[in-house]
C-alpha positions in Angstrom: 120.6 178.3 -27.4 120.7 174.7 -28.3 119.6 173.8 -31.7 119.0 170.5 -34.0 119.9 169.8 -37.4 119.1 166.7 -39.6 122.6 166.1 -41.9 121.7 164.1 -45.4 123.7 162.6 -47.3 122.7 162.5 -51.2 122.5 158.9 -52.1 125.4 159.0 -54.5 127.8 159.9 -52.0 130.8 158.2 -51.3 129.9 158.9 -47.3 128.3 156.6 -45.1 126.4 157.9 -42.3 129.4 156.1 -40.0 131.6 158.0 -41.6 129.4 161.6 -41.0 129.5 160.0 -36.9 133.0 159.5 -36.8 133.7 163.3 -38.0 131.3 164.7 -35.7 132.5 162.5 -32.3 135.8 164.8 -32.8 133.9 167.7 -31.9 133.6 168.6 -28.2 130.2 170.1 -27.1 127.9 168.4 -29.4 125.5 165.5 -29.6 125.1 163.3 -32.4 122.9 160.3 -33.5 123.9 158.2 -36.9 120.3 157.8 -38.7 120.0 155.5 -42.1 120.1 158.8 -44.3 123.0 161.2 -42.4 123.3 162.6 -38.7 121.5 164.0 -36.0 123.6 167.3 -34.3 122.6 168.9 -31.3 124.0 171.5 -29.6 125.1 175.3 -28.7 125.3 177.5 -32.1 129.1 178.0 -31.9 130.7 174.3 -31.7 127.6 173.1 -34.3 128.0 175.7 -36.8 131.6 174.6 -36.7 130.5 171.1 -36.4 128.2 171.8 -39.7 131.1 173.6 -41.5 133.4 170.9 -41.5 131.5 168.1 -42.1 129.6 169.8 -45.3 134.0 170.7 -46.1 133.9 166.5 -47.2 131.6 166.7 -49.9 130.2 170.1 -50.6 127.9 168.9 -53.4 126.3 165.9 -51.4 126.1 166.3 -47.8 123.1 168.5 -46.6 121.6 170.3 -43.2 118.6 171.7 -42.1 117.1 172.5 -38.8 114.8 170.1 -36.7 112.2 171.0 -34.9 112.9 168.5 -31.9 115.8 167.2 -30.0 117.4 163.8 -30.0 115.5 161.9 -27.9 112.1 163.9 -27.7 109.5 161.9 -26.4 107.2 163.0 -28.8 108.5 161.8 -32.0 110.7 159.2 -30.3 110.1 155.6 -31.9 110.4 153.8 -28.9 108.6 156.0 -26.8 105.7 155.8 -29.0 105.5 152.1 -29.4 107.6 151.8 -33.0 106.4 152.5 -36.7 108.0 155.9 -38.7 108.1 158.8 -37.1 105.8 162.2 -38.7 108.0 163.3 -41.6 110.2 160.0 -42.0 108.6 159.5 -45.4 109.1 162.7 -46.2 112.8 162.9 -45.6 113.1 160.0 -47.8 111.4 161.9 -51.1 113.6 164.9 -50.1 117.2 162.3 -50.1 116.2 160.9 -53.6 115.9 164.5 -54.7 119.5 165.4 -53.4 121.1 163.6 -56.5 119.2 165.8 -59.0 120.5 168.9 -56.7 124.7 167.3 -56.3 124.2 167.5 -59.9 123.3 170.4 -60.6 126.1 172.0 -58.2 128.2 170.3 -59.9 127.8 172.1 -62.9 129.9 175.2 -64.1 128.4 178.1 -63.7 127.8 180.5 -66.9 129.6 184.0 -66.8 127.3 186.6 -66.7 125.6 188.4 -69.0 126.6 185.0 -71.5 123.8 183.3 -73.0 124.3 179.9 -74.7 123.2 179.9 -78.0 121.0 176.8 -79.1 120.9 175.3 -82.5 117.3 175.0 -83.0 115.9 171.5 -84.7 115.0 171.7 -87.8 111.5 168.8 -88.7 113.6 167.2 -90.6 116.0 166.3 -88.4 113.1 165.6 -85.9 111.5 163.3 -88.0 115.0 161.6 -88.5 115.0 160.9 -84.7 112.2 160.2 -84.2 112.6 157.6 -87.3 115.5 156.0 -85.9 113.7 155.2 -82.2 110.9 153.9 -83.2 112.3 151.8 -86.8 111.0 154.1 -89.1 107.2 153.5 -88.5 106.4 157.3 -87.8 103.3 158.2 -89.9 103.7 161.8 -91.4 100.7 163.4 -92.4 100.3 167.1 -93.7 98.4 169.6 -91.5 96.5 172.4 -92.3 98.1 176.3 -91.1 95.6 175.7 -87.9 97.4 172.0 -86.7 94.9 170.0 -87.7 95.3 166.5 -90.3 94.3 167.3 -93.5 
């Protein structure tokens, strides 16, 4: 069965879209289209899903698939076909790159060993009024509260 996948890069990777096409052109049995924000893979499940595995192998943290729901070139969604302008979802695939940093960072972080917790020093007011002193020049206003919150 022939299937679709978008490829994203995150927009701090190193990889250019060229470089995504290049890769995939090695593989036999596949069809590929260089967007602006990744690829466009087409093909039988065996020589994409090997396609898939070795491009996501040059930068595990910032390269990204999912499945489309059209083929290259369908008629429906086709720019050029439909007289120009974004295609449905084109804006949306451009929230979902700018998100991609925040989640290459956050793989990029060492998982904690289980059952560990971090322990976090909590602040004391002191020390918040301190900061909160220092960014703004000193002109915080302290003011004593009553034991319900409110100014006194």
């Amino acid at each position: 069965m022939i299937k679709t996948y978008v490829v994203m890069l995150s927009t701090d990777s190193k990889f250019t879209p060229s470089m995504l096409a290049e890769k995939a052109a090695v593989f036999g049995g596949i069809e590929y289209k260089e967007t602006c924000y990744g690829l466009l893979l087409e093909g039988e499940e065996e020589p994409l899903n090997a396609a898939l595995e070795e491009i996501k192998k040059l930068d595990p943290n910032r390269i990204f698939f999912k499945i489309r729901g059209y083929r290259i070139g369908d008629a429906r969604i086709c720019r050029a076909k439909r007289g120009g302008g974004p295609r449905a979802g084109y804006h949306m695939l451009g929230v979902e790159r700018e998100a991609l940093k925040h989640v290459s960072k956050a793989l990029e972080c060492e998982p904690q060993p289980e059952g560990e917790t971090q322990k976090k020093d909590k602040l004391g007011i002191g020390s918040l009024k301190k900061i909160i002193d220092e960014e703004t020049g000193g002109s915080s206003q302290q003011t004593e509260c009553n034991q319900e919150g409110q100014k006194k």
